[in-house]
N, CA, C and O atoms as CSV, one atom per row, in Angstrom:
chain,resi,resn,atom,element,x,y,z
A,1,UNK,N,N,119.543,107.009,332.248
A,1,UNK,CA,C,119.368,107.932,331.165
A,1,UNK,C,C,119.616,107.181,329.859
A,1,UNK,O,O,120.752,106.815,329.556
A,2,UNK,N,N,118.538,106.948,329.075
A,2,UNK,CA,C,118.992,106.648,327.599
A,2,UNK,C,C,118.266,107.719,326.484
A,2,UNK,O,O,117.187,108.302,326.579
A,3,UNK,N,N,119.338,107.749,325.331
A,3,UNK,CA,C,118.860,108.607,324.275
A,3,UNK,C,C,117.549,107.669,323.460
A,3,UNK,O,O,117.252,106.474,323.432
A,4,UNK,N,N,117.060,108.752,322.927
A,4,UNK,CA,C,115.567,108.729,321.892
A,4,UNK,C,C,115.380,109.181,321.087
A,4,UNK,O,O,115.900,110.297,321.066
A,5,UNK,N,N,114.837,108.935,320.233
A,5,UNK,CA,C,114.333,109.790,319.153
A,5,UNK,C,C,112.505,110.240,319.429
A,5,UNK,O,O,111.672,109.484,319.927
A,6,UNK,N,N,112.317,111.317,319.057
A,6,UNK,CA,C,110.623,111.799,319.481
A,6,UNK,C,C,110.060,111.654,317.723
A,6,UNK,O,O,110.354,112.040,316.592
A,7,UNK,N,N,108.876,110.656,318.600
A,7,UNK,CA,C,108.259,109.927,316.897
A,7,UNK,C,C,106.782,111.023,316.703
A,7,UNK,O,O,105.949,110.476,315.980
A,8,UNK,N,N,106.453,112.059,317.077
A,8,UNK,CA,C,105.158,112.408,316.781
A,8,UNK,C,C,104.946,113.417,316.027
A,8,UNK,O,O,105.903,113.750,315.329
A,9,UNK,N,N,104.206,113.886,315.958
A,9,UNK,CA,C,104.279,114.807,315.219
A,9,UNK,C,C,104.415,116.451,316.045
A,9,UNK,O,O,104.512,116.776,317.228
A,10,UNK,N,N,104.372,117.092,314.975
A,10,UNK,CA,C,105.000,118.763,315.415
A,10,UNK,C,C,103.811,119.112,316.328
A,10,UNK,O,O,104.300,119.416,317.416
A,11,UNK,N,N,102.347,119.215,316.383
A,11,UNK,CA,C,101.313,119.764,316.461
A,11,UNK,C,C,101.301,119.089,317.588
A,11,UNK,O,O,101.552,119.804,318.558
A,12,UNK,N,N,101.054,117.701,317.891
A,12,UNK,CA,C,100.999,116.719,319.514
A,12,UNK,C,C,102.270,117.198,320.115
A,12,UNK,O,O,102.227,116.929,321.316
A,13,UNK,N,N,103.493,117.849,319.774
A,13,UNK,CA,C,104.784,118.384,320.307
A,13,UNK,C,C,104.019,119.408,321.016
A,13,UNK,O,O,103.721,119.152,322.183
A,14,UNK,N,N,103.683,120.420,320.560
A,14,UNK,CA,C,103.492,121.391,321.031
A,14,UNK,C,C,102.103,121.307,322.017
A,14,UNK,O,O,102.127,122.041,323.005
A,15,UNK,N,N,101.214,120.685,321.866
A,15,UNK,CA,C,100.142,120.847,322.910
A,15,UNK,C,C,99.803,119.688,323.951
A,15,UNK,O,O,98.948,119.711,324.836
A,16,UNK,N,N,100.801,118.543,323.578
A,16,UNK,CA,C,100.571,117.603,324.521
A,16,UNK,C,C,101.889,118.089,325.697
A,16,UNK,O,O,102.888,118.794,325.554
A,17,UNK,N,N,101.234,117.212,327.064
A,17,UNK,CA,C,102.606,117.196,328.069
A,17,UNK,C,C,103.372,115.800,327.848
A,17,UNK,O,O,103.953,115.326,328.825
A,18,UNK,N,N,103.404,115.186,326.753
A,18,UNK,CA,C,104.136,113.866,327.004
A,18,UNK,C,C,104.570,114.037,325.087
A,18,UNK,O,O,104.053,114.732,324.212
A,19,UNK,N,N,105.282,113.428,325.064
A,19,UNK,CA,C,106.267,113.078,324.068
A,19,UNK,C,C,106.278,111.150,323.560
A,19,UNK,O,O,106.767,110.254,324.249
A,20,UNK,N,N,105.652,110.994,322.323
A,20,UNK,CA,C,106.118,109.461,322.072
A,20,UNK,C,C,107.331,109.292,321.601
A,20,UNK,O,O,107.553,109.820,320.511
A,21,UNK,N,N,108.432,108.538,322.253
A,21,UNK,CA,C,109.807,107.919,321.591
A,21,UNK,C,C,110.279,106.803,321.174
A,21,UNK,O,O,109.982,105.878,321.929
A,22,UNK,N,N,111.014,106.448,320.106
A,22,UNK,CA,C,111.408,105.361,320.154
A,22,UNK,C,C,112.938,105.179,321.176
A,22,UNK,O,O,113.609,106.131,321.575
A,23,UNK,N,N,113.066,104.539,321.292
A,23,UNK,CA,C,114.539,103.845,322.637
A,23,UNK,C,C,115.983,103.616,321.309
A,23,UNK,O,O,115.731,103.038,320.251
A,24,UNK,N,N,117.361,104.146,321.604
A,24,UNK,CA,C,118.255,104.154,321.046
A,24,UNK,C,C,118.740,103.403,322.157
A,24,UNK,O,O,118.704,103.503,323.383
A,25,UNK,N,N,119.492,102.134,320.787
A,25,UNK,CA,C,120.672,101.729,322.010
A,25,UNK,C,C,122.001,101.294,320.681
A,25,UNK,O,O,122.060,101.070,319.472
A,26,UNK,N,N,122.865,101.370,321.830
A,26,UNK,CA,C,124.009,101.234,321.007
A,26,UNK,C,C,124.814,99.573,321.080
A,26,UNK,O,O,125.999,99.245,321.023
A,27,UNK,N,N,123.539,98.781,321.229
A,27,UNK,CA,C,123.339,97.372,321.069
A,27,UNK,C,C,123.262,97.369,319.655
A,27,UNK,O,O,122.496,98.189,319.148
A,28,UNK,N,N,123.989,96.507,318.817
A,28,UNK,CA,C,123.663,96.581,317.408
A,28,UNK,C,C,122.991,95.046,316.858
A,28,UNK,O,O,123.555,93.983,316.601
A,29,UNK,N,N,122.107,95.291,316.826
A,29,UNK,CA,C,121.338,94.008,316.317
A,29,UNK,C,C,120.457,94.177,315.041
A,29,UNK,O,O,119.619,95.066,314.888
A,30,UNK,N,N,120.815,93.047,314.010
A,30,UNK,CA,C,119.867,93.766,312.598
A,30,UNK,C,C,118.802,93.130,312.394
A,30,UNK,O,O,118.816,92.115,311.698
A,31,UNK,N,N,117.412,93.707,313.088
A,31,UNK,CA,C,116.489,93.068,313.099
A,31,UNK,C,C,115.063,93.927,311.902
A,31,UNK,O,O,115.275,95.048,311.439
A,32,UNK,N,N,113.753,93.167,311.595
A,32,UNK,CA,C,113.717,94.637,310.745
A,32,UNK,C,C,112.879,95.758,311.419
A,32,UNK,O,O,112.265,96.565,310.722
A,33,UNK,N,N,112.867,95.784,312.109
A,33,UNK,CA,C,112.078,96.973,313.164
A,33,UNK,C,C,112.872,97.824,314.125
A,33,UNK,O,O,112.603,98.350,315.205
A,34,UNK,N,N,114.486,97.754,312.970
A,34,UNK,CA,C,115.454,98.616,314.040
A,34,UNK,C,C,116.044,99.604,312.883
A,34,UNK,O,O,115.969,99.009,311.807
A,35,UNK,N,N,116.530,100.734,312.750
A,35,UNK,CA,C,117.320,101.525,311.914
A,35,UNK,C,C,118.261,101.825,312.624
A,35,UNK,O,O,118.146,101.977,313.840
A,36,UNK,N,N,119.804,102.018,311.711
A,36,UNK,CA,C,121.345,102.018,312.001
A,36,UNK,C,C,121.379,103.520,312.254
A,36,UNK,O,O,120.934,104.306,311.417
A,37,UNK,N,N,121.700,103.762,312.957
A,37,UNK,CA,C,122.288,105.006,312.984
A,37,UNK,C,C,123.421,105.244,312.945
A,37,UNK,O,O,123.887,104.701,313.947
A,38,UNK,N,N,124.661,106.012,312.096
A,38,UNK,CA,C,125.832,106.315,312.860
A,38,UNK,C,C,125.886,107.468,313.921
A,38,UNK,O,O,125.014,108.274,314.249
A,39,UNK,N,N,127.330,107.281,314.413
A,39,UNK,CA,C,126.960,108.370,315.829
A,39,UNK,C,C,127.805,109.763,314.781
A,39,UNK,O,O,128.598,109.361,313.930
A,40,UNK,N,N,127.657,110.813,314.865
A,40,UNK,CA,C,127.835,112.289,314.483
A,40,UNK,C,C,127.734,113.477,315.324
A,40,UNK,O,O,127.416,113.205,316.481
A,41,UNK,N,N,127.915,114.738,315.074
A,41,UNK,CA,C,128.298,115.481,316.032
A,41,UNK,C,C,126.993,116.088,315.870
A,41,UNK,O,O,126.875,117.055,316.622
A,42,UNK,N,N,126.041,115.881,315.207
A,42,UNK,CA,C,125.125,116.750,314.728
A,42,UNK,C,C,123.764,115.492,315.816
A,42,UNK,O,O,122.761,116.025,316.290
A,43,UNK,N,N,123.929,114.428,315.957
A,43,UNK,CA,C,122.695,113.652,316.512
A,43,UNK,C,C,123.608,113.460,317.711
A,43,UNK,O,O,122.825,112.517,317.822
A,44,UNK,N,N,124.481,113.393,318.737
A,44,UNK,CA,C,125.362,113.472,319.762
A,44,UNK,C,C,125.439,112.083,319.705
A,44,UNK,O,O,125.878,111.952,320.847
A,45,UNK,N,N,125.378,111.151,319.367
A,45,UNK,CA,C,125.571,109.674,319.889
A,45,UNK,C,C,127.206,109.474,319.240
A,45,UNK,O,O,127.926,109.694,318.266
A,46,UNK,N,N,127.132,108.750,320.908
A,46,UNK,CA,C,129.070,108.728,320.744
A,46,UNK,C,C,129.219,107.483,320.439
A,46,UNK,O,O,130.238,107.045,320.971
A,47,UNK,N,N,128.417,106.359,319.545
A,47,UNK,CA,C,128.519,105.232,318.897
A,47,UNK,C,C,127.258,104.965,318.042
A,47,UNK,O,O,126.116,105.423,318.085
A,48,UNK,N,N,128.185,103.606,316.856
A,48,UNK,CA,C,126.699,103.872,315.951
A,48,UNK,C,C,125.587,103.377,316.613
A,48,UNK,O,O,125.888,102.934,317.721
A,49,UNK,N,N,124.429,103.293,316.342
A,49,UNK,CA,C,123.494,102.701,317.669
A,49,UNK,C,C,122.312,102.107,316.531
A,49,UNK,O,O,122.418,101.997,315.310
A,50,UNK,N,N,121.515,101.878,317.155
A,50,UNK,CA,C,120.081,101.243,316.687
A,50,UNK,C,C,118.833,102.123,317.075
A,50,UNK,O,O,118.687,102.285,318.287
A,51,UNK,N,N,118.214,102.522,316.518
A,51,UNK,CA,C,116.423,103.072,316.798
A,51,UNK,C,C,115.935,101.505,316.946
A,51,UNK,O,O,116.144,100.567,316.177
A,52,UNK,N,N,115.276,101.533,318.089
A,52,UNK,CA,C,114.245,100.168,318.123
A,52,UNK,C,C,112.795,100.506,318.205
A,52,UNK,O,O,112.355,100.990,319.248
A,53,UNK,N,N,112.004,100.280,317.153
A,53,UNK,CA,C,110.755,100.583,316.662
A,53,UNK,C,C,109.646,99.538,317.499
A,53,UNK,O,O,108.420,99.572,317.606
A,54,UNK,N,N,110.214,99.031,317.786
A,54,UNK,CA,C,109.037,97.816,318.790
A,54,UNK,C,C,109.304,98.621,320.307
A,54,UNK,O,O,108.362,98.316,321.039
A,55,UNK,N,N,110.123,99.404,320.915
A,55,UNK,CA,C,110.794,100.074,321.896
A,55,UNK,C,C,110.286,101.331,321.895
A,55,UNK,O,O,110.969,102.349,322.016
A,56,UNK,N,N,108.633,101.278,321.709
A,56,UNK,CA,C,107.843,102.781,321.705
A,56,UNK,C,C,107.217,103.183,322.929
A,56,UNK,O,O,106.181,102.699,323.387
A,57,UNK,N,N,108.017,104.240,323.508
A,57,UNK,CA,C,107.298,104.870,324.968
A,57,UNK,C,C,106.514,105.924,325.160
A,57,UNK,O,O,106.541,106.585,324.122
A,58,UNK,N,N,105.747,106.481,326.051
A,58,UNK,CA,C,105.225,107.822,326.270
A,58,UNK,C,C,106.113,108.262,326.999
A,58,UNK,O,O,106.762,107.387,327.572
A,59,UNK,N,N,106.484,109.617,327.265
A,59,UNK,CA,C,107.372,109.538,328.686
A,59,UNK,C,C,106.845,111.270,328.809
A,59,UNK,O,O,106.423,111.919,327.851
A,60,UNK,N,N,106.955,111.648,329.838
A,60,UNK,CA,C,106.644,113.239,330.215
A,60,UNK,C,C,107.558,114.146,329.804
A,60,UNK,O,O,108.688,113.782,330.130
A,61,UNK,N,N,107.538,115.414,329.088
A,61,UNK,CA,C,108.267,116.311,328.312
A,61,UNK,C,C,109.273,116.635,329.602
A,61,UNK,O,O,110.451,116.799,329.287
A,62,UNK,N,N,108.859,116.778,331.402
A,62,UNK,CA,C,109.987,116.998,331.863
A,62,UNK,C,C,110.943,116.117,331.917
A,62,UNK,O,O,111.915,116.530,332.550
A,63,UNK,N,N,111.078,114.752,331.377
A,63,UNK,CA,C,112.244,113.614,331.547
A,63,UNK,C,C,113.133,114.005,330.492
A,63,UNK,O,O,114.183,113.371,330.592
A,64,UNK,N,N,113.131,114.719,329.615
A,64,UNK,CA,C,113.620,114.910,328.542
A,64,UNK,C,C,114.948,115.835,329.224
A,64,UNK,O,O,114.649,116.803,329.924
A,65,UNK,N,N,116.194,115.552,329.029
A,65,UNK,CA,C,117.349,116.298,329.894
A,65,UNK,C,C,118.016,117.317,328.914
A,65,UNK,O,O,118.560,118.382,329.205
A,66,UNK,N,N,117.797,116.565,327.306
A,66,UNK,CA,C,118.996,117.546,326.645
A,66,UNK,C,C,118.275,117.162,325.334
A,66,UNK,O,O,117.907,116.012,325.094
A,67,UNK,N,N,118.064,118.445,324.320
A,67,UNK,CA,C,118.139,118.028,323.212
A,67,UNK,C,C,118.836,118.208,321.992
A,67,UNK,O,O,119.459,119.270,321.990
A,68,UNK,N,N,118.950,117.552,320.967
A,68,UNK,CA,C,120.283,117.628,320.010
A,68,UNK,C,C,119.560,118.315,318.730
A,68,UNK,O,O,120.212,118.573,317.718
């Protein structure tokens, strides 16, 4: 299980069955195709982490376990 962020838009949300994400990890590396995140109670990440923008998946709306 790793957290994501969903990169598409509202309209492909709603009528596609798959979801594009980028991959969060709480590997911190400052590269420029990554954004910092801190972790907050409002995005659930229990450390600051990284969005990795080269780390773009399709994945099926049922893999999706929890959202924040």
């Amino acid at each position: 299980m790793r957290p994501c962020i969903i990169i598409q838009n509202d309209f492909a949300n709603k009528v596609s069955r798959t979801f594009v994400v980028a991959i969060i990890s709480s590997v911190i590396k400052d590269y420029p195709h990554t954004l910092i995140v801190d972790s907050s109670d409002l995005n659930g990440l229990e450390k600051k982490s990284r969005i990795d923008l080269l780390q773009i998946r399709t994945i099926d709306k049922f893999r999706i376990i929890r959202e924040i």
